[in-house]
N, C-alpha and C positions, 0 to 999 in steps of 0.2 A: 116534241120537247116535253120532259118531266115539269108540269109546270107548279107543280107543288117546289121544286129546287130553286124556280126561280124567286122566291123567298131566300135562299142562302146566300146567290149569286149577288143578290140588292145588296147584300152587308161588305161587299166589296167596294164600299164607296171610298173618294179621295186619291187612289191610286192611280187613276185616270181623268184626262181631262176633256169637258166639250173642245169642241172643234170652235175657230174665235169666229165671231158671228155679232152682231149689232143685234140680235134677237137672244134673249135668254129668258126663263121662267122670272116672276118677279118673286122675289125672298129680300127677306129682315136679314139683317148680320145674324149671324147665329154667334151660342155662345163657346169662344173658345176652347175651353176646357172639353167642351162634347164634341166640336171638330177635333182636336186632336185624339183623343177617345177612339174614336170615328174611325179615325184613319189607319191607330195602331190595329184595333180591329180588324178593320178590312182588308191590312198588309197579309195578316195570318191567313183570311183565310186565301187572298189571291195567292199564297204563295203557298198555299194546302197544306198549314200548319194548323190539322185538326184538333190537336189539344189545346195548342194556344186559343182559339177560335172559341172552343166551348169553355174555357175559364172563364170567357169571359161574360156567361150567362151563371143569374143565382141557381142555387141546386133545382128548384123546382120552378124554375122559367116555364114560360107559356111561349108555343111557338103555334101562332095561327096562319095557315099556308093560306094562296088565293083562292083555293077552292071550299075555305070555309072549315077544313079537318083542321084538328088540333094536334099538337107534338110537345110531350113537357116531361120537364125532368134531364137530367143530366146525360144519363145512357140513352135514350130515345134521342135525342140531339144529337149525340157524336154519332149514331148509326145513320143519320140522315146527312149527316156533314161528309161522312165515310163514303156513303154511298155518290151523295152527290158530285164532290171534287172529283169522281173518280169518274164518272161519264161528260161533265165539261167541264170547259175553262172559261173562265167570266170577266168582259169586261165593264165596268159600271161608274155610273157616274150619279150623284146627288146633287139635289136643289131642294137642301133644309130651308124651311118656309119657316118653321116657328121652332124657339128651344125655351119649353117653363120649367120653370126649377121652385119648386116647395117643399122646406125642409128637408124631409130624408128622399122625396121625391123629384123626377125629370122627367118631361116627356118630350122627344125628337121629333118632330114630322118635318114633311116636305112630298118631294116627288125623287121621281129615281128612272136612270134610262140603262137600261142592259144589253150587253150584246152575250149573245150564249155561243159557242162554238163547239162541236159535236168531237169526244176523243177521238171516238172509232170513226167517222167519216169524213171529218174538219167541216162538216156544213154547217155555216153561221146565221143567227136571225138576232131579228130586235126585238124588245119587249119593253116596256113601260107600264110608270103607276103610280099609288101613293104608298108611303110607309107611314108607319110609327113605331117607335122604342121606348118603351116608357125602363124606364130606369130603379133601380134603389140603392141607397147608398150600405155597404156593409159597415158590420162594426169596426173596421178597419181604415175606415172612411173611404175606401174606394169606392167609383159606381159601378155596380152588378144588372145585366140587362135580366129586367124580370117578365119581359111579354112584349112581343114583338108581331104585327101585321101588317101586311099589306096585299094591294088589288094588282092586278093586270088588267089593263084599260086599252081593250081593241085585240085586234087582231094581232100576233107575232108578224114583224114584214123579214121576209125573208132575203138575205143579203149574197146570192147566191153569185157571183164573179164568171165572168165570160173566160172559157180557158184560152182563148187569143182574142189578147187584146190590141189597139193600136194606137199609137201615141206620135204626135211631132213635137221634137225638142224645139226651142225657143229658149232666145239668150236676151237680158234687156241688160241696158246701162251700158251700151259702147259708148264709145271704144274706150271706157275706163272704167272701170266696174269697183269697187273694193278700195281697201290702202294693199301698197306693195309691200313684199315680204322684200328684206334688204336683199340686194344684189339684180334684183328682176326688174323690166319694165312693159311699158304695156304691150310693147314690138314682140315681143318675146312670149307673151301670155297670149298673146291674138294668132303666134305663128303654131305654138301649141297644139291650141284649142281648134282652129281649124283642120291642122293636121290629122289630128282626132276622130275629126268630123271627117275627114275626107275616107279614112282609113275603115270607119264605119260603114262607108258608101250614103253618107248624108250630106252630099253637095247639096245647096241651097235653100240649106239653113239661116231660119233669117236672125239676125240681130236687131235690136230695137234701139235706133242712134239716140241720146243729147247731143245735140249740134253744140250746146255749150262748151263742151268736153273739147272738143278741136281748135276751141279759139288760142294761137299762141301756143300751143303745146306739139313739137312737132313728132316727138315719139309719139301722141296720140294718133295722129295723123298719118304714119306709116301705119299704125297699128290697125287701123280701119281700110286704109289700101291693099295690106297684108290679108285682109279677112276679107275682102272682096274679090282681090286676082283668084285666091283660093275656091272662088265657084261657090263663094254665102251670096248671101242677100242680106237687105236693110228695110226694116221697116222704120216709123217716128214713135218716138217714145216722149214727145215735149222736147223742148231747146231746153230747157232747163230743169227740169223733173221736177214742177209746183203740183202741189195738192190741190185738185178741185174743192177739196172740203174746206178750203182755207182762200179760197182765188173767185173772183167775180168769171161768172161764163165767159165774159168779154175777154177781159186778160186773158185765161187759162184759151180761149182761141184765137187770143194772141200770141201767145209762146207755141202755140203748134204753126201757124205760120209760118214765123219766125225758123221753124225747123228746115222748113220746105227746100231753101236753097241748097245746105250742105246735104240734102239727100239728094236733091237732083242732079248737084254739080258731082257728089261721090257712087250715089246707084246709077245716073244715064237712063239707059234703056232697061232699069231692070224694072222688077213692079213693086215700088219704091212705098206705095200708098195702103203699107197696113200702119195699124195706131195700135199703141198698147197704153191704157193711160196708166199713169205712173202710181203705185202702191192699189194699181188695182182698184181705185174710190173713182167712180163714177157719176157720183153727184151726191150731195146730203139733202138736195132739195129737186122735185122734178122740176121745177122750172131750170137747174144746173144740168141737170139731165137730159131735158128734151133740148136745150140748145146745143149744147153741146153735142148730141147725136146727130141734132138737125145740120148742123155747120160741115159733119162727116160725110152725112149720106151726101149731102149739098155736092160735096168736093171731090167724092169718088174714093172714099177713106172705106175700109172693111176694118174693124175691127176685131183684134188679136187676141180673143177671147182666151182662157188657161182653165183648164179643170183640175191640174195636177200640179200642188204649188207645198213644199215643203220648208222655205223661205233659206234654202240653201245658201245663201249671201252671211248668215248669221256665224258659219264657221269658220270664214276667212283673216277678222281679224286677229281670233283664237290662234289662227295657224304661222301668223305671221310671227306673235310672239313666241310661239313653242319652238318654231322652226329658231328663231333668234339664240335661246334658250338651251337649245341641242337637246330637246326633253323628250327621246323618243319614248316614252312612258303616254305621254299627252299627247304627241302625233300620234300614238297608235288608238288612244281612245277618241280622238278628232276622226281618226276615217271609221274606225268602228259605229262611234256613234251617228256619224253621217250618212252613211249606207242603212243601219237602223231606222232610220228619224225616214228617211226616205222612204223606205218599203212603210212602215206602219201610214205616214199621210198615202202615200199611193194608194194603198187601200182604201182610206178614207175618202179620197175623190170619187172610188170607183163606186164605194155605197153609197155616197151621197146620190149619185147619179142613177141610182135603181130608186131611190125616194122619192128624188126629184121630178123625175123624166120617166120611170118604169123601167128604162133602159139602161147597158153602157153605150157611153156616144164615144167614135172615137175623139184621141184624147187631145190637149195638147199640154206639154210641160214648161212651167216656167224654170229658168234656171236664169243664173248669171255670170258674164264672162270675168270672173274674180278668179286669180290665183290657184286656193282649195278647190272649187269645182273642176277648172281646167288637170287638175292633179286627179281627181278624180272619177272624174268624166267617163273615162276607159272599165273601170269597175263599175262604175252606174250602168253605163250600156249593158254590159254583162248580166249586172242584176236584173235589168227589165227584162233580157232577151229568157233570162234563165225561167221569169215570173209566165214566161208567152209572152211575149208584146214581142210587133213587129212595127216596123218604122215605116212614118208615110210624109209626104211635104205638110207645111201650113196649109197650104190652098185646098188640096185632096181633103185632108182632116175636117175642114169648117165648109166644107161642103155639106156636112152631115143640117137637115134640116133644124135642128136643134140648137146652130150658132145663130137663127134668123130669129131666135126667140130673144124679147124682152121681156123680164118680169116688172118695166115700168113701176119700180119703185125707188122713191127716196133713203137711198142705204147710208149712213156715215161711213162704215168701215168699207163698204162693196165687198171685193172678194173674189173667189172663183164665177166665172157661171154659175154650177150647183150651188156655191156660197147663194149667191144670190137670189136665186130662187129658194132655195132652203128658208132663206131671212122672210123674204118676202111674205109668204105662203106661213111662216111660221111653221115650217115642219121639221122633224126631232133630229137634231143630229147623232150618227155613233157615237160611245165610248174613244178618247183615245187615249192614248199615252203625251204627256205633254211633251213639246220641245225642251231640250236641255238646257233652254237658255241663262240660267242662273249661273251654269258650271260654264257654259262659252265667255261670258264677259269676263270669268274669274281667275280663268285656268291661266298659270304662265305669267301670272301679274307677278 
């Protein structure tokens, strides 16, 4: 790596986002006006708008690289901007620590995490540090960047991806997952989505029941018979999907109890005893944690660990009103950006998992049996087979020694595996691109 570019690459901040995590750098509110600043900056240059980029340093800016060389002046910048855009593409993320502002003066710091990816080879690493931008305001009263530095702290890690990788899908929230889109029910979404599955060659996929869901509802109730004659499986996902962070240990292994019958009276003979806990939170306290592990291992529970989790549930009620709507404009940017939002966290699971672990472990994927996904399903399989990945059971997958690991920690948020140990460990997460969740809740209103 050019690690003198990795100075340009930092100015890419705001366009991407940490990965969500209960761990983050601590920072002050920064001052608005220099976050948005920030950002229009950054757009240029992620988007390799080199002139825009260098307007927006004063004529005779100071640009001091990590290695201590200087770069200043107007033409010496854009031949470094030139040069740099042109061998990677940067993605970056900022944790402004402090913004002072005196008179015609500002100074930006914080810290900063990069991911660099190679044109000519696509090979990607991480980098980290701290900046500063000190500022001046012109006669114009805008701010003009008049001298900018920062370090790289450590080693680059390198984010190099297994070219076959392997993953078992996983569905949680049977047998009703989502709201329905008008005309559909859950018989129908269940006979789908297994079909799917079968057609795949992915018999004995599990699904993760609320027994809640079956009480009195008798289309659910076909709809979990439907996806089990079909050659799935069931693991427990809680009777009623309570938050450990919000439930005494005691209750919360009270509703998994509670589960126990409708999985025995609906799985039988099958191996009925995996656990997924619901939103993925696993205790905000170890004394929630250790009992609640203890109560599992006690009873012969494995748990359904997910390394691969892009929170796919989020585009289903989008799809519902679009579909309502007849707005093929907004169905088409629902699958577009669903299949997007997927491959970019995919990836992110996979880096986390070379930071975390050294390694890719194989994988497992969480999905849910909602409407969109089931519609989608068929192109997701596509995309992973296209990316390399080959399909394996739950059981084969967490065989991997790496699902016997705890990082025995108290997490509010939990998370993936890697989530979890990432949190724990306090180590850096990649650059990513955020969820569209702003434009899901919005669209079709």
């Amino acid at each position: 790596m050019t690690r003198g570019f990795a100075l340009i690459c930092v100015l890419a901040a705001g366009i991407v986002a940490a990965a969500q995590s209960s761990y983050t750098p601590a920072a002050e509110d920064e001052n608005a006006e220099f976050a948005k600043l920030r950002q229009e900056w950054a757009r240029n240059l992620h988007e390799k708008r080199v002139e825009a980029s260098v307007a927006a340093y004063a004529p005779e800016a100071e640009f001091i690289q990590p290695d201590g060389s200087h770069v200043r002046g107007t033409a010496a910048l854009r031949a470094l901007y030139t040069a740099g855009t042109a061998i990677f593409d940067s993605e970056l993320i900022f944790f402004a620590s402090h913004v002072d502002v005196a008179a015609g003066h500002a100074t930006d710091a914080g810290q900063y995490r990069e991911a660099l990816t190679g044109r000519a080879d696509g090979k990607r690493q991480m980098i980290g540090g701290h900046y500063t931008t000190e500022y001046q305001r012109a006669a114009d009263g805008h701010w003009l960047i008049a001298k900018q530095s920062w370090t790289i702290e450590g080693a680059p890690i390198v984010l190099d991806l297994a070219p076959h990788p392997v993953v078992s899908l996983t569905f949680d929230d049977l047998p009703a997952a989502g709201s329905l889109p008008a005309g559909m029910n859950r018989t129908q979404i269940a006979t789908q989505l297994s079909g799917e599955l079968k057609a795949a060659r992915m018999e004995g996929t599990y699904g993760m029941v609320n027994g809640s869901k079956l009480e009195n509802d008798p289309d659910a109730q076909r709809a979990l018979h439907v996806w089990l004659d079909a050659g799935m499986n069931i693991g427990s996902h809680t009777w009623s999907h309570p938050s450990l962070t919000a439930s005494t240990a005691e209750a919360y292994i009270g509703d998994i109890e509670k589960n126990e019958a409708p999985l025995a009276q609906y799985g039988q003979l099958r191996d009925w005893k995996w656990f997924r806990y619901p939103y993925l939170w696993e205790g905000d306290t170890l004394e929630k944690r250790h009992a609640v592990r203890g109560w599992l291992k006690e009873h012969g529970y494995r748990v359904a660990q997910v390394t691969l989790d892009f929170e796919d549930y989020a585009w289903n009620d989008a799809y519902g009103r679009c579909q309502a709507k007849n707005d093929a404009a907004s169905l088409q940017w629902l699958h577009d950006s669903y299949l997007a939002t997927a491959a970019e966290y995919i990836r992110l699971g996979r880096e986390e998992q070379l930071i975390a672990f050294g390694y890719e472990v194989p994988n497992v994927m969480l999905l849910h049996a909602t409407a969109f996904t089931t519609y989608m399903l068929p192109e997701l399989i596509e995309q992973l087979r296209g990316a390399g990945f080959s399909f394996e059971s739950l059981a084969q997958v967490e065989n991997d020694p790496v699902y016997a690991e705890d990082p025995d920690a108290a997490l509010k948020y939990g998370g993936t595996l890697p989530d979890q140990f990432m949190d724990a460990r306090h180590l850096p997460y990649p650059p990513v691109e955020p969820k569209p969740f702003d434009r899901l809740q919005n669209i079709c209103k």
